[in-house]
Phi, psi and omega in degrees: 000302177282010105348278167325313187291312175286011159256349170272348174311285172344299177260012140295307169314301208272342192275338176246005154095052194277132206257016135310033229303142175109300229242155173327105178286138180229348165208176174221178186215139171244183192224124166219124181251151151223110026278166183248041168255304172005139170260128176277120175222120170260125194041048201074005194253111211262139206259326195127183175278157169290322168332320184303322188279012201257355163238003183259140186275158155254104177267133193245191212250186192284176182092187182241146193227105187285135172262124167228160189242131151240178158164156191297133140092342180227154169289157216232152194246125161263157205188169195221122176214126228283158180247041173198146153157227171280160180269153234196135129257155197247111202261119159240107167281118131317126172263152166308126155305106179330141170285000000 
């Protein structure tokens, strides 16, 4: 029985990503980007391209949590996003980088 229970641990953690290892998801979050190549990096920690989230939960763990968007070529957008509440998508447009 307590088997079971840590392969259901296990396989909570991974389904909402949780970038925290050890610690509780207390909100999840999805990502819809533009561009949807864009690299997703939460608390420095490179996420993937946002594509990846946008049907997928991400979960994060209690604290504020820095968010960031980039790609060659767009200026790149930052944001602080709480680490408890409802579960949430997070819409990022990347503007071009002036020439």
């Amino acid at each position: 029985m307590r088997l079971v229970a840590l392969i259901a641990i296990a396989l909570c953690s991974c389904a909402t990503g949780n970038t925290n290892r050890g610690a509780r998801s207390t909100v999840a979050y999805k990502f819809v980007c533009s561009p949807r190549d864009a690299t997703l990096i939460v608390d420095e920690q490179n996420m993937g391209q946002c594509v990846l989230w946008e049907q997928r939960w991400l979960g994060l763990g209690p604290g504020t949590h820095r968010v960031r968007v980039e790609r060659e070529g767009f200026l790149p957008n930052e944001a602080e996003l709480p680490g408890q509440g409802p579960r949430g998508t997070i819409r990022v447009e990347l503007r071009e980088r002036p020439e």
